[in-house]
C-alpha positions in Angstrom: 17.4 9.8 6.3 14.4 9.6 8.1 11.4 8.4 5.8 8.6 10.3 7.1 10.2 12.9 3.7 8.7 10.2 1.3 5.6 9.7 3.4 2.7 10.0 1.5 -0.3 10.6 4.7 -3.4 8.9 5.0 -5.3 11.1 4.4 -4.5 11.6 0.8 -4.1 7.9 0.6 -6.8 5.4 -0.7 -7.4 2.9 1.7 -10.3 0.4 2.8 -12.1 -0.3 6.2 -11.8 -4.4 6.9 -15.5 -4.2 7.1 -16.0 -2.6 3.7 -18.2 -4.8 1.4 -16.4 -6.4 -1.5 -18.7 -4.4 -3.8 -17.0 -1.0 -1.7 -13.8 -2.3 -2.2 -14.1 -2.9 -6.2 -15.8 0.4 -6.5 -13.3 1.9 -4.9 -10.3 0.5 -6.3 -11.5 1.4 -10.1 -12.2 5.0 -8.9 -8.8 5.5 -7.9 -7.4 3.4 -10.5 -4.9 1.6 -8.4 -4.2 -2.3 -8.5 -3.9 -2.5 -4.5 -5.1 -0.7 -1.7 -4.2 -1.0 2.3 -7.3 -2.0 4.3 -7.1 -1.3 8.2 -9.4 -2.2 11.2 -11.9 -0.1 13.0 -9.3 0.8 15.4 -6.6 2.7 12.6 -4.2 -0.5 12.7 -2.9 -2.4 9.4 -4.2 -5.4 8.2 -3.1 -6.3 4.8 -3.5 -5.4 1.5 -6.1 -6.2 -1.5 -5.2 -6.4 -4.7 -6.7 -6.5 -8.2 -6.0 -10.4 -8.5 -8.0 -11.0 -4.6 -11.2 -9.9 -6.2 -10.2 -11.7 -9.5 -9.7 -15.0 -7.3 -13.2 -14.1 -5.1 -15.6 -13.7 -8.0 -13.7 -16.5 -9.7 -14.0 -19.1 -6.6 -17.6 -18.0 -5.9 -19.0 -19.4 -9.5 -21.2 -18.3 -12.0 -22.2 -15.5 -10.9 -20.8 -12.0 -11.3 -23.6 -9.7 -10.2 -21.4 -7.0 -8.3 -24.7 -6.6 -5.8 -24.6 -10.4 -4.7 -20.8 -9.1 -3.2 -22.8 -7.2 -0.6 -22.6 -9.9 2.1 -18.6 -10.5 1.8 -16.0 -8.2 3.4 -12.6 -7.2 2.2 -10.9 -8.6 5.4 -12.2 -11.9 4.4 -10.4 -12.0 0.7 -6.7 -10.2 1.7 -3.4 -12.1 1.8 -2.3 -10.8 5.0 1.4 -12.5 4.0 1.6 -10.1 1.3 2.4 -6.0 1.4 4.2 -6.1 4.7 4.7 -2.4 6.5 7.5 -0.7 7.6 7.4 1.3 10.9 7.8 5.2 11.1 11.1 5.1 11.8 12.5 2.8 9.2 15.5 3.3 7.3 15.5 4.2 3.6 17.8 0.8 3.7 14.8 -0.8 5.0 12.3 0.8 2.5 14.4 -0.7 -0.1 14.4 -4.0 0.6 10.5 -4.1 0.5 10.1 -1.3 -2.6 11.9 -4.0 -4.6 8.7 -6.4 -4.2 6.2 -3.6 -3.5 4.6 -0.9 -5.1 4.3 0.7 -2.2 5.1 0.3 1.2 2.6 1.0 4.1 4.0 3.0 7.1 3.0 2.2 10.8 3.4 3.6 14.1 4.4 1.8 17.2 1.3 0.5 17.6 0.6 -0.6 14.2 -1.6 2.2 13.8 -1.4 3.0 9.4 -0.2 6.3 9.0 0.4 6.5 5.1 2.1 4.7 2.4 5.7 5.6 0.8 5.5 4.6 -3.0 7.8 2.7 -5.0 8.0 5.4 -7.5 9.1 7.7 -4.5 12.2 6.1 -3.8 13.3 5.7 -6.8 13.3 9.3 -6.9 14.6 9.9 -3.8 17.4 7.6 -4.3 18.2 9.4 -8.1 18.3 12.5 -6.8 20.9 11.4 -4.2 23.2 10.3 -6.4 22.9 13.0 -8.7 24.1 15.1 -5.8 26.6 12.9 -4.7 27.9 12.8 -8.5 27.6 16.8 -9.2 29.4 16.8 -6.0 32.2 14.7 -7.1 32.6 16.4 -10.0 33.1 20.1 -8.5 35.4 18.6 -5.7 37.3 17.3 -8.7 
């Protein structure tokens, strides 16, 4: 199965620019609601993910001080674990997917040229992979 089926585009996914302000990349996380987001380069390609605990860490390691407007002067590429949220490429296997749904919410999805493309969620295929062996069991039991 190829997994461009569970692929959820970018352009209906939340993501951030590397060069988005710290303050950008909080006020855009809350708006969406979501605890991570992909951040790309200027160029399209995937650079890592931000989470909820890389802001935590940011404000936390910066001091006293949590006046969202001082944030203006940091950038999102400089606060991202780039270890953490690795991508799959277009042509991945569901096999594949699996491996990295089971640590990941979601997985980002890259072309050949590490160009982001979209995300497939974790949530997705779980679904996917329910529905597939519901068929393969209402199968069985009509065979039978």
């Amino acid at each position: 199965m190829n997994i461009i089926f569970l692929l959820k585009p970018k352009s209906v996914v939340a993501h951030l620019s590397a060069k988005s302000s710290i303050r950008q990349g909080l006020e855009k996380m809350r708006y969406h609601g979501y605890k991570a987001l992909p951040v790309i380069d200027e160029l399209g390609c995937y650079v890592g993910c931000v989470t909820e605990g890389d802001f935590l860490w940011y404000l936390v390691d910066r001091g006293s001080s949590t006046d969202i407007k001082e944030c203006e002067d940091a950038r999102v590429i400089d606060i991202i674990n780039k270890e953490r949220t690795r991508p799959v490429k277009i042509n991945a296997t569901i096999d594949e997917l699996l491996e990295i749904a089971v640590e990941q919410n979601f997985a980002p999805v890259v072309d050949d040229r590490g160009v982001f493309v979209g995300i497939v969620t974790r949530s997705d295929v779980i679904k996917y992979l329910a529905r597939d062996n519901t068929t393969q069991s209402v199968g069985a039991h009509v065979i039978a």
